[in-house]
Structure formats: structure tokens, C-alpha cells
mmCIF file of the protein (N, C-alpha, C, O) and its ligand, coordinates in Angstrom:
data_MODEL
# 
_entry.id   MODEL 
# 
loop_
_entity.id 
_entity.type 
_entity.pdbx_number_of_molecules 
1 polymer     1 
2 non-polymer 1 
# 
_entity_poly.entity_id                      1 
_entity_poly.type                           'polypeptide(L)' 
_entity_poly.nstd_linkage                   no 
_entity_poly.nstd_monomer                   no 
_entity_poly.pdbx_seq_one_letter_code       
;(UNK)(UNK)(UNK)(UNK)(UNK)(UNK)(UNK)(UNK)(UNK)(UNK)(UNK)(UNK)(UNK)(UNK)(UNK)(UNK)
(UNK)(UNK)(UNK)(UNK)(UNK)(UNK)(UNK)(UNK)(UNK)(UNK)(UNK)(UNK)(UNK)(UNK)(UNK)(UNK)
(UNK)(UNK)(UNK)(UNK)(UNK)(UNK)(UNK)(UNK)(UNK)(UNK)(UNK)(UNK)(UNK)(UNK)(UNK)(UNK)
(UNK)(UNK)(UNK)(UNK)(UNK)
;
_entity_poly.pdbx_seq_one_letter_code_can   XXXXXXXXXXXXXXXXXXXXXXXXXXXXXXXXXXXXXXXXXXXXXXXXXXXXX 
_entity_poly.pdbx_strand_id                 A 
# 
loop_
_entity_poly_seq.entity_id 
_entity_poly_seq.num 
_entity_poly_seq.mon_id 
_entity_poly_seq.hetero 
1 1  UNK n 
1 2  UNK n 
1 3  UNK n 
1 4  UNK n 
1 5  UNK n 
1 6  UNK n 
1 7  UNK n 
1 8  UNK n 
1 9  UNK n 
1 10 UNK n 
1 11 UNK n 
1 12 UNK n 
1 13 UNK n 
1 14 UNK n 
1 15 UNK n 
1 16 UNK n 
1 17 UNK n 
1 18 UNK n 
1 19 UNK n 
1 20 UNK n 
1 21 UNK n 
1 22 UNK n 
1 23 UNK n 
1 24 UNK n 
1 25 UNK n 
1 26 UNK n 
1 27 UNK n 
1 28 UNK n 
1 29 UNK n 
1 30 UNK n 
1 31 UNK n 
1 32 UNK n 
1 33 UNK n 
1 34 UNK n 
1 35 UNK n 
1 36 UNK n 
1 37 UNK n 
1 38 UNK n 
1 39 UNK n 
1 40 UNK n 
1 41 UNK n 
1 42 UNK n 
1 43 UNK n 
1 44 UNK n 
1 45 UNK n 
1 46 UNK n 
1 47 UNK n 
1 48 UNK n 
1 49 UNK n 
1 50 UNK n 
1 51 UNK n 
1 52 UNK n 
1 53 UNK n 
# 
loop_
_struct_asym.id 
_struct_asym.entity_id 
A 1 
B 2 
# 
loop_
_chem_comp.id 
_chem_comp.type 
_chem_comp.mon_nstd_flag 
UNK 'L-peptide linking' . 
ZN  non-polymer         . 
# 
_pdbx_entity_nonpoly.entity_id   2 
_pdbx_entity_nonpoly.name        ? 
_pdbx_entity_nonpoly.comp_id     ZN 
# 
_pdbx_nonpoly_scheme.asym_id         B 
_pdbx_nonpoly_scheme.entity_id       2 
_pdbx_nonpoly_scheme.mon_id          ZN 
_pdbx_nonpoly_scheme.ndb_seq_num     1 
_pdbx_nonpoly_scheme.pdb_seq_num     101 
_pdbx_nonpoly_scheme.auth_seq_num    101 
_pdbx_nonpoly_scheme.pdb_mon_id      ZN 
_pdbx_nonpoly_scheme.auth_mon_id     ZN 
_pdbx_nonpoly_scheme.pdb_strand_id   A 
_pdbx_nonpoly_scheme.pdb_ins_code    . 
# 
loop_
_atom_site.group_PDB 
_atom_site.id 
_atom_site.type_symbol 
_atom_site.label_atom_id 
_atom_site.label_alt_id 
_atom_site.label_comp_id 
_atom_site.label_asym_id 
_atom_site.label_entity_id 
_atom_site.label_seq_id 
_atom_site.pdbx_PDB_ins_code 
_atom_site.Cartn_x 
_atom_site.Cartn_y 
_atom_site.Cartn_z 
_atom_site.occupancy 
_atom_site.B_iso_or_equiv 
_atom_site.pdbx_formal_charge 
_atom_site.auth_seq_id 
_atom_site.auth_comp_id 
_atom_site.auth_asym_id 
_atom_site.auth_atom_id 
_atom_site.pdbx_PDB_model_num 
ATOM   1   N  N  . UNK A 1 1  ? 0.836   -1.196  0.000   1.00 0.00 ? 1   UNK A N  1 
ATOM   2   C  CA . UNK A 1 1  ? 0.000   0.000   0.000   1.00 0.00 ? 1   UNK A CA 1 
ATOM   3   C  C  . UNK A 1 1  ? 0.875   1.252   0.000   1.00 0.00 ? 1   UNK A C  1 
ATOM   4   O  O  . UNK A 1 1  ? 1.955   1.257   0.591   1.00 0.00 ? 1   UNK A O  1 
ATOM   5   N  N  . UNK A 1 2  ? 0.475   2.166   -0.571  1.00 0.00 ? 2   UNK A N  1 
ATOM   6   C  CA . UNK A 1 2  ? 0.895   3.309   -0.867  1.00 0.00 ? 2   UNK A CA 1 
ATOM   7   C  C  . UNK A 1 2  ? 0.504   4.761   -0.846  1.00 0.00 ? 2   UNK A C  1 
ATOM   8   O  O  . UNK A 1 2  ? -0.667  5.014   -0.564  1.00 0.00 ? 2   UNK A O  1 
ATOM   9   N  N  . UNK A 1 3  ? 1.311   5.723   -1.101  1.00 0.00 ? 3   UNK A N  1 
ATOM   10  C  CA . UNK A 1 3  ? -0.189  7.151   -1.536  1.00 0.00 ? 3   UNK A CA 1 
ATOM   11  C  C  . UNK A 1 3  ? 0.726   7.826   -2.756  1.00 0.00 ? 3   UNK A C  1 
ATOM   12  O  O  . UNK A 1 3  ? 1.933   7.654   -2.926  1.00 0.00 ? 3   UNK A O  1 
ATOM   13  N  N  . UNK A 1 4  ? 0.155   8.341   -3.265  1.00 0.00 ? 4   UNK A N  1 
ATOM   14  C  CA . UNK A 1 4  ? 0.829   9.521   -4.372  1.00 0.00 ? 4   UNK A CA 1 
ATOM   15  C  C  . UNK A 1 4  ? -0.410  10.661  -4.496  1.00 0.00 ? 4   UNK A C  1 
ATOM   16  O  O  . UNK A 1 4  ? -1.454  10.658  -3.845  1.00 0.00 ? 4   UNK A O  1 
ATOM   17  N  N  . UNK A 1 5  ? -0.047  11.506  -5.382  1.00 0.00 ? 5   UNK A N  1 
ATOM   18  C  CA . UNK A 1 5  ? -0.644  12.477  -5.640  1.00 0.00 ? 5   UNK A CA 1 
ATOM   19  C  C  . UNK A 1 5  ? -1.746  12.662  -6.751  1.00 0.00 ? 5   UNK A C  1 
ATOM   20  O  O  . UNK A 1 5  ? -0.984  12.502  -7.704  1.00 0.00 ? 5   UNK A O  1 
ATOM   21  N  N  . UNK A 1 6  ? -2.607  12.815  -7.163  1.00 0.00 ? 6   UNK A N  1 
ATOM   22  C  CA . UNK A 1 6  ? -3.309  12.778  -8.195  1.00 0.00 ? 6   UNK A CA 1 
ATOM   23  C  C  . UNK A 1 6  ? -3.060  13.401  -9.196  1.00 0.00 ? 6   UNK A C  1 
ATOM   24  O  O  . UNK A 1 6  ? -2.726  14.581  -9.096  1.00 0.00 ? 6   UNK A O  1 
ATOM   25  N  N  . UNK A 1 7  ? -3.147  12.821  -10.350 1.00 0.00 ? 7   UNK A N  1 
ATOM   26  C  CA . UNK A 1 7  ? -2.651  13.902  -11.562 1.00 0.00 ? 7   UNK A CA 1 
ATOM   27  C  C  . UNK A 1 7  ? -3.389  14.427  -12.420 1.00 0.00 ? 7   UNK A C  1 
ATOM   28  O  O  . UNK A 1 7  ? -3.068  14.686  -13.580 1.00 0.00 ? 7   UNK A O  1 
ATOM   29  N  N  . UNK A 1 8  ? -4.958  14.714  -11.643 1.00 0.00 ? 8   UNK A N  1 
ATOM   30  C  CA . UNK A 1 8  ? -5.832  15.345  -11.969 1.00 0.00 ? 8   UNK A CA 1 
ATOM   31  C  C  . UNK A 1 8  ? -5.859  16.389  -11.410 1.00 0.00 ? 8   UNK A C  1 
ATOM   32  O  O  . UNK A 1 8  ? -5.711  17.437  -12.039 1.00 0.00 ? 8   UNK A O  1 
ATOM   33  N  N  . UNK A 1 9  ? -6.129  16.348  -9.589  1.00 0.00 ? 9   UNK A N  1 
ATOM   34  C  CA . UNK A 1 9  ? -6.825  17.083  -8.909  1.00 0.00 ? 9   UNK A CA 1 
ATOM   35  C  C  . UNK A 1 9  ? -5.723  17.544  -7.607  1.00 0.00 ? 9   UNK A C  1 
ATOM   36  O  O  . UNK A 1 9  ? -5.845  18.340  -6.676  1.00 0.00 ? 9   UNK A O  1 
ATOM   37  N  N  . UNK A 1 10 ? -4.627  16.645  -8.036  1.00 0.00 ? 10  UNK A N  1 
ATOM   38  C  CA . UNK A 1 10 ? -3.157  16.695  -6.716  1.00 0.00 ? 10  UNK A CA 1 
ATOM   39  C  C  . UNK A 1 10 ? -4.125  16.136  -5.417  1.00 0.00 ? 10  UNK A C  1 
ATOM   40  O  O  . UNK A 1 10 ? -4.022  16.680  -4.317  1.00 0.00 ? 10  UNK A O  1 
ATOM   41  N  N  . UNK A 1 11 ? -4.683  15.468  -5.550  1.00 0.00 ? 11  UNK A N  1 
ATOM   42  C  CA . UNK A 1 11 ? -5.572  15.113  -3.751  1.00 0.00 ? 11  UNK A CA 1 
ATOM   43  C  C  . UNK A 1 11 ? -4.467  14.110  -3.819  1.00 0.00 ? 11  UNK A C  1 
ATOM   44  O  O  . UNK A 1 11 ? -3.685  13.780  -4.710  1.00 0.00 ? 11  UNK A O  1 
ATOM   45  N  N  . UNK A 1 12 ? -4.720  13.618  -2.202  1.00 0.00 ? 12  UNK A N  1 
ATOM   46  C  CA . UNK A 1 12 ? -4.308  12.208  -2.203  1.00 0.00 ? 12  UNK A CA 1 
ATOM   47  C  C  . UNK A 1 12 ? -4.652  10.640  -2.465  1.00 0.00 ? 12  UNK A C  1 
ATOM   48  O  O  . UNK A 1 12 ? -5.439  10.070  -1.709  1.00 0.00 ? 12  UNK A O  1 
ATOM   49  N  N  . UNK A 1 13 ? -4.152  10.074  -3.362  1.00 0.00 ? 13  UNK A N  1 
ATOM   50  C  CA . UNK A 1 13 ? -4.447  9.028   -3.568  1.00 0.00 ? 13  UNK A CA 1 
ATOM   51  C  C  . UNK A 1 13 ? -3.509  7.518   -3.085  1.00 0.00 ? 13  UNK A C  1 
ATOM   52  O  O  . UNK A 1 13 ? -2.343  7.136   -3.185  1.00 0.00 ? 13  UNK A O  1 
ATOM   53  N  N  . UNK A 1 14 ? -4.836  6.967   -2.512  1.00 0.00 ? 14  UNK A N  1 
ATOM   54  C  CA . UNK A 1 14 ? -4.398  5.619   -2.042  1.00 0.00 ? 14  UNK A CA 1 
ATOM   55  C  C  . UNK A 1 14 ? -4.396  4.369   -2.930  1.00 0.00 ? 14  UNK A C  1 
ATOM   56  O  O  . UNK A 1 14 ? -5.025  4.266   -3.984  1.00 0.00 ? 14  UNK A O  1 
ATOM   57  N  N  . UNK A 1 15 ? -3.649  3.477   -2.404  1.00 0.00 ? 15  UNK A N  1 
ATOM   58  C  CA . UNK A 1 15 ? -3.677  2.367   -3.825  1.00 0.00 ? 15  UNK A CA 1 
ATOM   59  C  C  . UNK A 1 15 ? -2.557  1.292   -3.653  1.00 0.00 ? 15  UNK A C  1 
ATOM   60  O  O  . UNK A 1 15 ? -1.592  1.430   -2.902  1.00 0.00 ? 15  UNK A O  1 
ATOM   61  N  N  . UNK A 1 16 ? -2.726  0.546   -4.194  1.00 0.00 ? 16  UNK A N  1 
ATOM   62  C  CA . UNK A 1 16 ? -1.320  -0.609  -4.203  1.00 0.00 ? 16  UNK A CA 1 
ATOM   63  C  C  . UNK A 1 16 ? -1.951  -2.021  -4.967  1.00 0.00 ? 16  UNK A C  1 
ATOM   64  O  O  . UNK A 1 16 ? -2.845  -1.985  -5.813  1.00 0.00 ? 16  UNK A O  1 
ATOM   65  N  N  . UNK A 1 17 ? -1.370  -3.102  -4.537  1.00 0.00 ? 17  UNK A N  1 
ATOM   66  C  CA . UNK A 1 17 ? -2.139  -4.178  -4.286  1.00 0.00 ? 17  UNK A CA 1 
ATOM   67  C  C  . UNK A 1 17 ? -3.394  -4.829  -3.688  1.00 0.00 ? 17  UNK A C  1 
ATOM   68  O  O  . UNK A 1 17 ? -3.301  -5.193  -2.516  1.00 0.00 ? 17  UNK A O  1 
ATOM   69  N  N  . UNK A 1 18 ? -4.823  -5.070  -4.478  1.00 0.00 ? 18  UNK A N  1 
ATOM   70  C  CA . UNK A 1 18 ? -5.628  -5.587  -3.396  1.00 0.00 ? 18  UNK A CA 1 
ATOM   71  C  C  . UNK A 1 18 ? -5.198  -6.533  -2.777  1.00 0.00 ? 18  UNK A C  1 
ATOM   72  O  O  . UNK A 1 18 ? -4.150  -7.127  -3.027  1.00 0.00 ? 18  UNK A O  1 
ATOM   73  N  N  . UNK A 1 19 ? -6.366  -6.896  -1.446  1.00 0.00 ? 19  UNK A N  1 
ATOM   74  C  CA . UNK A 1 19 ? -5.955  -8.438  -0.880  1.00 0.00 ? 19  UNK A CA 1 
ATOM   75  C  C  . UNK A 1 19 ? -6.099  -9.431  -1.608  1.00 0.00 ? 19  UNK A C  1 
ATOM   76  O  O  . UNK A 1 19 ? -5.407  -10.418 -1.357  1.00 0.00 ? 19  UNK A O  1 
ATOM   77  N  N  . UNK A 1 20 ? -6.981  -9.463  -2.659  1.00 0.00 ? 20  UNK A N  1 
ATOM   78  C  CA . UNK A 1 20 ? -7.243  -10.249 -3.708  1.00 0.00 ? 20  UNK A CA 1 
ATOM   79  C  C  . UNK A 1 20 ? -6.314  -10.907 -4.570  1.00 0.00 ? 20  UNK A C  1 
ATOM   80  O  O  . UNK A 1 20 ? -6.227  -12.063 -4.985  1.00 0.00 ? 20  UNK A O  1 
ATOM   81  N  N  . UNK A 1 21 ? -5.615  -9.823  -4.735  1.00 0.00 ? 21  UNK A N  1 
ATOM   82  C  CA . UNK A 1 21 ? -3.925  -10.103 -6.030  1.00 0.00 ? 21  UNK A CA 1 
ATOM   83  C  C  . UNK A 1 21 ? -3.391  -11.291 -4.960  1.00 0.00 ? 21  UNK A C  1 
ATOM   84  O  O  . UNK A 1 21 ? -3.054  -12.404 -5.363  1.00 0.00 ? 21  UNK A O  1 
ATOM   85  N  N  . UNK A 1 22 ? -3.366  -10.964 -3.770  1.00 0.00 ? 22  UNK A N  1 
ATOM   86  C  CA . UNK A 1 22 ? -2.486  -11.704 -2.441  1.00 0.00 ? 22  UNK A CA 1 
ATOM   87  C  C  . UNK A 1 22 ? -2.581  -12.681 -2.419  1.00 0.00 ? 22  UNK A C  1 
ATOM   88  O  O  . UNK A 1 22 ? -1.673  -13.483 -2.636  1.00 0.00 ? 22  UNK A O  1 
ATOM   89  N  N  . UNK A 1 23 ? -4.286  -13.066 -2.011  1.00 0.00 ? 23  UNK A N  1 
ATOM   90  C  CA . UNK A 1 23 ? -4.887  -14.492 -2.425  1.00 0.00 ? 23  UNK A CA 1 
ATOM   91  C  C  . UNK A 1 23 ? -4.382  -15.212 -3.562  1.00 0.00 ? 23  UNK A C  1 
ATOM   92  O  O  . UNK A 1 23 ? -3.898  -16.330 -3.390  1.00 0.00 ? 23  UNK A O  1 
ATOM   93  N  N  . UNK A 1 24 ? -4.441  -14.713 -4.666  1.00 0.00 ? 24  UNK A N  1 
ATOM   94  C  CA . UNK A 1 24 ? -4.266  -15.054 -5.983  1.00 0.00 ? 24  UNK A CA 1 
ATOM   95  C  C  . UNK A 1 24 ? -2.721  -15.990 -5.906  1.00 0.00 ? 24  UNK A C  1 
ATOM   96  O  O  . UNK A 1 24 ? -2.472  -17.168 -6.159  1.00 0.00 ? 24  UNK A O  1 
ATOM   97  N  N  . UNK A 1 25 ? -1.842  -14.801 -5.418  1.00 0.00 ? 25  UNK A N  1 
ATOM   98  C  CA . UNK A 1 25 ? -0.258  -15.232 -5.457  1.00 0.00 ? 25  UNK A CA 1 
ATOM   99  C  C  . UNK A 1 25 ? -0.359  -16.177 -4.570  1.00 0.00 ? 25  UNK A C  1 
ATOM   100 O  O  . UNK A 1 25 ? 0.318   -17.122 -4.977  1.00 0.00 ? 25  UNK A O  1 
ATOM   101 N  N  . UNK A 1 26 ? -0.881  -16.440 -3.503  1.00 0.00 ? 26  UNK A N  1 
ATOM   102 C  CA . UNK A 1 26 ? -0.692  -17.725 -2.405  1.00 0.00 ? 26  UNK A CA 1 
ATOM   103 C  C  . UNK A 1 26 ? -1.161  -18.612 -3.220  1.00 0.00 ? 26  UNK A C  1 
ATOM   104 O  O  . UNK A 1 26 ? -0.335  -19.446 -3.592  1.00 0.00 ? 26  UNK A O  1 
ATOM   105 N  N  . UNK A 1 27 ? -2.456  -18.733 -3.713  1.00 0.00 ? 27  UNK A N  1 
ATOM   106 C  CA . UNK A 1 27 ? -3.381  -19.775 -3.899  1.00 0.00 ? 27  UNK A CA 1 
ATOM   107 C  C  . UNK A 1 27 ? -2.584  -20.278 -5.574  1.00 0.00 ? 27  UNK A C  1 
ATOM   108 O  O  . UNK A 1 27 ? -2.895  -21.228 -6.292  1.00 0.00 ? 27  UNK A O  1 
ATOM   109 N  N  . UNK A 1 28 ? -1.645  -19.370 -5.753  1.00 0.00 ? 28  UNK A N  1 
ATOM   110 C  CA . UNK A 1 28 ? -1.464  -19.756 -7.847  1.00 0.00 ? 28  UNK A CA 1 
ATOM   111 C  C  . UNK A 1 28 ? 0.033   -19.943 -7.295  1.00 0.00 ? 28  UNK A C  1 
ATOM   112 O  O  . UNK A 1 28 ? 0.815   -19.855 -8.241  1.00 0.00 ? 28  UNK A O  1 
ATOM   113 N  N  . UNK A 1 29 ? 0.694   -20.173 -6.065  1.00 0.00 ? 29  UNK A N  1 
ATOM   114 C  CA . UNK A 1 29 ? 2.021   -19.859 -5.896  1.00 0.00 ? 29  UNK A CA 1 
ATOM   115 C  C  . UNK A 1 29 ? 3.064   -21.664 -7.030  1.00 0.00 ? 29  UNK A C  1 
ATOM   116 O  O  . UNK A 1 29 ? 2.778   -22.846 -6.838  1.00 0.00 ? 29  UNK A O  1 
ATOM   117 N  N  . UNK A 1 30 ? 3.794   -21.307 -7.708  1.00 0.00 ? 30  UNK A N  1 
ATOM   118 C  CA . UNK A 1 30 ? 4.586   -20.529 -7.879  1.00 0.00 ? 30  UNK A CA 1 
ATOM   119 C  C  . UNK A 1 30 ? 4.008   -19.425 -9.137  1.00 0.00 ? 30  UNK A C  1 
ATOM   120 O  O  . UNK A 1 30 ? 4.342   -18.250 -9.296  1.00 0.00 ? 30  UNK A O  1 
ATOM   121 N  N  . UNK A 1 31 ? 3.323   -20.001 -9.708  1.00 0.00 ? 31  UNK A N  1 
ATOM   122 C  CA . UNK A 1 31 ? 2.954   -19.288 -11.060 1.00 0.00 ? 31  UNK A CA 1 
ATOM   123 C  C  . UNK A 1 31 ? 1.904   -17.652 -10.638 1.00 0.00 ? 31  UNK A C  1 
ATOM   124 O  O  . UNK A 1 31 ? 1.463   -16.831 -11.443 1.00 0.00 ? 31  UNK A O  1 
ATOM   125 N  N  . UNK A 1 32 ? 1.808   -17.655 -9.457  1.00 0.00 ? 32  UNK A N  1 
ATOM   126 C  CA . UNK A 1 32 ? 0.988   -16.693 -9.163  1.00 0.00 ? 32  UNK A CA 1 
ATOM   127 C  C  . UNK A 1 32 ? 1.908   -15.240 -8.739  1.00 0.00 ? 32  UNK A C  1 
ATOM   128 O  O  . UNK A 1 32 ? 1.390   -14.123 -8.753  1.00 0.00 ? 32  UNK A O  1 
ATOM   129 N  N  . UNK A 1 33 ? 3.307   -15.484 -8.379  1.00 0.00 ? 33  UNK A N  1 
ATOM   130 C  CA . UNK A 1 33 ? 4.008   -14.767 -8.442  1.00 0.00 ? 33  UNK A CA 1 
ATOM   131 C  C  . UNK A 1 33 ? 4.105   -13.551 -9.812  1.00 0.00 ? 33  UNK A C  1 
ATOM   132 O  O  . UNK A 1 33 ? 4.574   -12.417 -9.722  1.00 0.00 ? 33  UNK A O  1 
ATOM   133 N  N  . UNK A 1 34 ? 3.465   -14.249 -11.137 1.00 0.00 ? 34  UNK A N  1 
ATOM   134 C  CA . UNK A 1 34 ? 3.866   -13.170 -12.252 1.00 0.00 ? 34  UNK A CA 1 
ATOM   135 C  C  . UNK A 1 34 ? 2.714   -12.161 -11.857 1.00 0.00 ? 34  UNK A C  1 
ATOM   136 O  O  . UNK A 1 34 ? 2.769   -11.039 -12.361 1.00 0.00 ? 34  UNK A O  1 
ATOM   137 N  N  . UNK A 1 35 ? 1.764   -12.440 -11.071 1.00 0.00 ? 35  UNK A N  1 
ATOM   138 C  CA . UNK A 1 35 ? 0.426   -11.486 -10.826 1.00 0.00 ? 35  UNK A CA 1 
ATOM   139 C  C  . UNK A 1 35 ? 1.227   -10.220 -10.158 1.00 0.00 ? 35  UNK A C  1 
ATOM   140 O  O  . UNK A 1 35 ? 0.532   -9.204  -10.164 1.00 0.00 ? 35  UNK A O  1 
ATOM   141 N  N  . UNK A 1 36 ? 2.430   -10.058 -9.628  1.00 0.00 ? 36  UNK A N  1 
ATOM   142 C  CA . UNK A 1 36 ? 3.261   -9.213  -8.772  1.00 0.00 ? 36  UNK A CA 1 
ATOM   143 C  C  . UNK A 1 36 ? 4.106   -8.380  -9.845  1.00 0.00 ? 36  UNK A C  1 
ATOM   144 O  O  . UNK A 1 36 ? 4.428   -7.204  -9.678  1.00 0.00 ? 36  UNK A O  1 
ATOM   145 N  N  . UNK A 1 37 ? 4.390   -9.072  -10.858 1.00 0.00 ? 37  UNK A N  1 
ATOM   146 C  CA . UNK A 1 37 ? 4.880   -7.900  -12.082 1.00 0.00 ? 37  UNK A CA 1 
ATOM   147 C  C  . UNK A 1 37 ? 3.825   -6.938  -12.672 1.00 0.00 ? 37  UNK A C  1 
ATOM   148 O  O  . UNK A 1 37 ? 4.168   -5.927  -13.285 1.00 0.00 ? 37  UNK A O  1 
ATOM   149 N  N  . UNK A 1 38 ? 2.216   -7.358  -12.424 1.00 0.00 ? 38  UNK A N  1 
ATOM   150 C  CA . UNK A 1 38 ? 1.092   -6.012  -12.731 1.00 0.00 ? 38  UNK A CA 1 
ATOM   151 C  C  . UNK A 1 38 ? 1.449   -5.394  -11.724 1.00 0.00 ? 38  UNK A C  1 
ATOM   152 O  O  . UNK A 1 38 ? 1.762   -5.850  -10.625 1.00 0.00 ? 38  UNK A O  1 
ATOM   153 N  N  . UNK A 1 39 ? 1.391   -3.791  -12.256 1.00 0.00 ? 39  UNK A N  1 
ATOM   154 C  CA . UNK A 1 39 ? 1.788   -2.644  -11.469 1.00 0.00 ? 39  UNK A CA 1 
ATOM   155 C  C  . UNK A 1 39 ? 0.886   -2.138  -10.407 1.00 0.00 ? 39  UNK A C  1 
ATOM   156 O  O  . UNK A 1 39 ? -0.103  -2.308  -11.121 1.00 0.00 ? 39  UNK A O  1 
ATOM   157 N  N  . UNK A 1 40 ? 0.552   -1.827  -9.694  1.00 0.00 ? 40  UNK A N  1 
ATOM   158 C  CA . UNK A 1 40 ? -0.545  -1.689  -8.230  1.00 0.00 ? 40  UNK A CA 1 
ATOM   159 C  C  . UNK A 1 40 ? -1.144  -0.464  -8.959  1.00 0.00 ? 40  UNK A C  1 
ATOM   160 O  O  . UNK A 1 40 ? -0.473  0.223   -9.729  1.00 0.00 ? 40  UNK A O  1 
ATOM   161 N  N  . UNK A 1 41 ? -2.666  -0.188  -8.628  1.00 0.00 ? 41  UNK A N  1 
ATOM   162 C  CA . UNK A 1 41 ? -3.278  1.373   -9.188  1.00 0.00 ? 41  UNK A CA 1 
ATOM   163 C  C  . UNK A 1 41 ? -3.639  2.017   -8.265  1.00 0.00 ? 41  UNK A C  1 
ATOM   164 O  O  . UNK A 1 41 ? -3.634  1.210   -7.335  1.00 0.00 ? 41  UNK A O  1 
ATOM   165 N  N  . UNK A 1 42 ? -4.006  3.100   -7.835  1.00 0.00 ? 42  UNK A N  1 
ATOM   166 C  CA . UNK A 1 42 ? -3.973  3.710   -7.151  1.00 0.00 ? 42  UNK A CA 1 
ATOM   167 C  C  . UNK A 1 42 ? -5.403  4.446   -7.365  1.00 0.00 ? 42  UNK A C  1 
ATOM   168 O  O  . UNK A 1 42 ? -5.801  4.548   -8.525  1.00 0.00 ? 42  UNK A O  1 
ATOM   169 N  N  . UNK A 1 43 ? -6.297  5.030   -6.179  1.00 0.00 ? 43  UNK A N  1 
ATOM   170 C  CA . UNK A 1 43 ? -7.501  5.647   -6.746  1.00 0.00 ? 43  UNK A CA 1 
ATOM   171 C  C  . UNK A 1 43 ? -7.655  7.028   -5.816  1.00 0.00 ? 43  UNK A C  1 
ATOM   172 O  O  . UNK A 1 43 ? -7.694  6.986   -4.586  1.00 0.00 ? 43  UNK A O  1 
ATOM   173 N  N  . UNK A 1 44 ? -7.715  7.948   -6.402  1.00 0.00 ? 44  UNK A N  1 
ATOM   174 C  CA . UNK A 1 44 ? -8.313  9.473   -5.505  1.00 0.00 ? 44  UNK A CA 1 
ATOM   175 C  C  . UNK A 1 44 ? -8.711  9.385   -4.479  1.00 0.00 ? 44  UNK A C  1 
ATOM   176 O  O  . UNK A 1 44 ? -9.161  8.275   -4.197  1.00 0.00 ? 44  UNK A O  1 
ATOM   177 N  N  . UNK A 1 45 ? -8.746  10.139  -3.725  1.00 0.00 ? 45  UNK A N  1 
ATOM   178 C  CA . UNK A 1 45 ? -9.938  10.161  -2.660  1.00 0.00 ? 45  UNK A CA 1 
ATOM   179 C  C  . UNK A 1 45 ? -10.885 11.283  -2.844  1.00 0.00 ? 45  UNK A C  1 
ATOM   180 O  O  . UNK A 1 45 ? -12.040 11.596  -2.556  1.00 0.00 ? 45  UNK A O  1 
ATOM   181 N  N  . UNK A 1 46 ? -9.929  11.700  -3.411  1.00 0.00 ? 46  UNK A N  1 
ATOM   182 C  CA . UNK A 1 46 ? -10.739 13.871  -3.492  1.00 0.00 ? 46  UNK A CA 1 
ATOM   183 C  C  . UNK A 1 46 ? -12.056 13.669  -4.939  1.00 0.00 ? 46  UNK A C  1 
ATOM   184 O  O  . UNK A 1 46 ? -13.271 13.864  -4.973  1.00 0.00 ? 46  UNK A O  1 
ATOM   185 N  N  . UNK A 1 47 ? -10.917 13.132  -6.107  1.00 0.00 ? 47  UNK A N  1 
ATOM   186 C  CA . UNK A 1 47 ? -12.353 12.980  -7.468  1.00 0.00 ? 47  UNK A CA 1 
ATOM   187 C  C  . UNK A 1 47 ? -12.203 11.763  -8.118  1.00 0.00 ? 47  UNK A C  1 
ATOM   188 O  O  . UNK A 1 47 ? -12.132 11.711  -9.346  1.00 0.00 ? 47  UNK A O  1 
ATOM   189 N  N  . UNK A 1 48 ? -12.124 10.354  -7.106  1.00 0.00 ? 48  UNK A N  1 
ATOM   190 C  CA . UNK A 1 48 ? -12.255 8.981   -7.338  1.00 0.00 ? 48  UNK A CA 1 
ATOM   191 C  C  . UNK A 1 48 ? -11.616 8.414   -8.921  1.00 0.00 ? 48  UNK A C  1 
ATOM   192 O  O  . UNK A 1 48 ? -12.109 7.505   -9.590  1.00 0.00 ? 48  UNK A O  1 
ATOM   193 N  N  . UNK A 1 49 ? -10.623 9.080   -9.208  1.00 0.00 ? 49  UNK A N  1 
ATOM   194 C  CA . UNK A 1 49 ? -9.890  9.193   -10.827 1.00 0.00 ? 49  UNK A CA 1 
ATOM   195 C  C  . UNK A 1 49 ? -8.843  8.178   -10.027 1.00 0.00 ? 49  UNK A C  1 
ATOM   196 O  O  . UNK A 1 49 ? -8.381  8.295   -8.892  1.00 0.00 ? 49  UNK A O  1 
ATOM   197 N  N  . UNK A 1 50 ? -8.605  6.997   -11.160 1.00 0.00 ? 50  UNK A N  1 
ATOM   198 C  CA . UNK A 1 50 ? -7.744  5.842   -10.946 1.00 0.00 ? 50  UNK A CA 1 
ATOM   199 C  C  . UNK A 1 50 ? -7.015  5.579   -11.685 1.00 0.00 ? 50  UNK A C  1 
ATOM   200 O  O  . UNK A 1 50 ? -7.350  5.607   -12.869 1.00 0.00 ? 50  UNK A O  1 
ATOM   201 N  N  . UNK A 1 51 ? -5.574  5.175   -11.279 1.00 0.00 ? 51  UNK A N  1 
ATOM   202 C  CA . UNK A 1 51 ? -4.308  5.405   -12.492 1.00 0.00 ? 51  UNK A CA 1 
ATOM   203 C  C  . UNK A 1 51 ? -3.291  4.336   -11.641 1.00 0.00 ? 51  UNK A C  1 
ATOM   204 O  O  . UNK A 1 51 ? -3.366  4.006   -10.457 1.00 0.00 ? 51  UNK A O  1 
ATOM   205 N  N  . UNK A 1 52 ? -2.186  3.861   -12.814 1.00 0.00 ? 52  UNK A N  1 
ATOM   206 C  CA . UNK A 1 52 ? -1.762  3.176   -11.947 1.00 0.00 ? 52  UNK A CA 1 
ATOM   207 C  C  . UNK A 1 52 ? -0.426  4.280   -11.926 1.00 0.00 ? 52  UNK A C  1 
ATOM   208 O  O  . UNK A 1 52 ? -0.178  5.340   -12.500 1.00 0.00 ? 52  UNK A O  1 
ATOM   209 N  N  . UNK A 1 53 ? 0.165   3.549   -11.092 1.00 0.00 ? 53  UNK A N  1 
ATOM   210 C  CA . UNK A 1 53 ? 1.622   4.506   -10.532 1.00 0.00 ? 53  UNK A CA 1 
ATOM   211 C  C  . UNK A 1 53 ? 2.953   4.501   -11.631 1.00 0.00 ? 53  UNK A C  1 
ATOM   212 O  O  . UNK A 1 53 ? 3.984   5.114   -11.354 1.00 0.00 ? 53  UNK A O  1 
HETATM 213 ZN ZN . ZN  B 2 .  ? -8.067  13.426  -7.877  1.00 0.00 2 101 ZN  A ZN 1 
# 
């Protein structure tokens, strides 16, 4: 998990990995590991605009 800035609105935005991807990598392990080379996205808080990092 993470924060950056928005590159809409500069609010703060939170974002990373869901718990879901997590599941995924345990439950697909070893092959579930390539799910960790998709890049984490990140979503606004201020005008809900989603991007990845
Ligand atoms: Zn924003």
C-alpha cells in the first residue's frame, strides 16, 4: 500500500495491491508470483480518478 498524488486534482491518492492479487499469489504460488509484475493502481480520494503509478 501506498499514496501519491493525483494527476488530476493533486488530492491524495491511495492504492497498491488488493488483498485479492495476495490471495491469488498464495493460492497460484509458484505461477501466481507473475500477478506481482502487474503494477498496483492507485484511486483518488478527493475525485475517485484511478491510475496506476
Ligand atoms: Zn483526484
Amino acid at each position: 500500500m501506498g499514496q501519491l498524488s493525483c494527476p488530476k486534482c493533486s488530492g491524495t491518492a491511495k492504492g497498491g495491491r488488493s488483498c485479492l492479487i495476495w490471495l491469488l499469489v498464495i493460492l497460484l504460488f509458484p505461477i501466481g508470483l507473475a500477478l506481482l509484475l502487474l503494477p498496483p493502481k492507485y484511486r483518488c480520494s478527493k475525485c475517485g480518478h484511478t491510475f496506476k503509478a
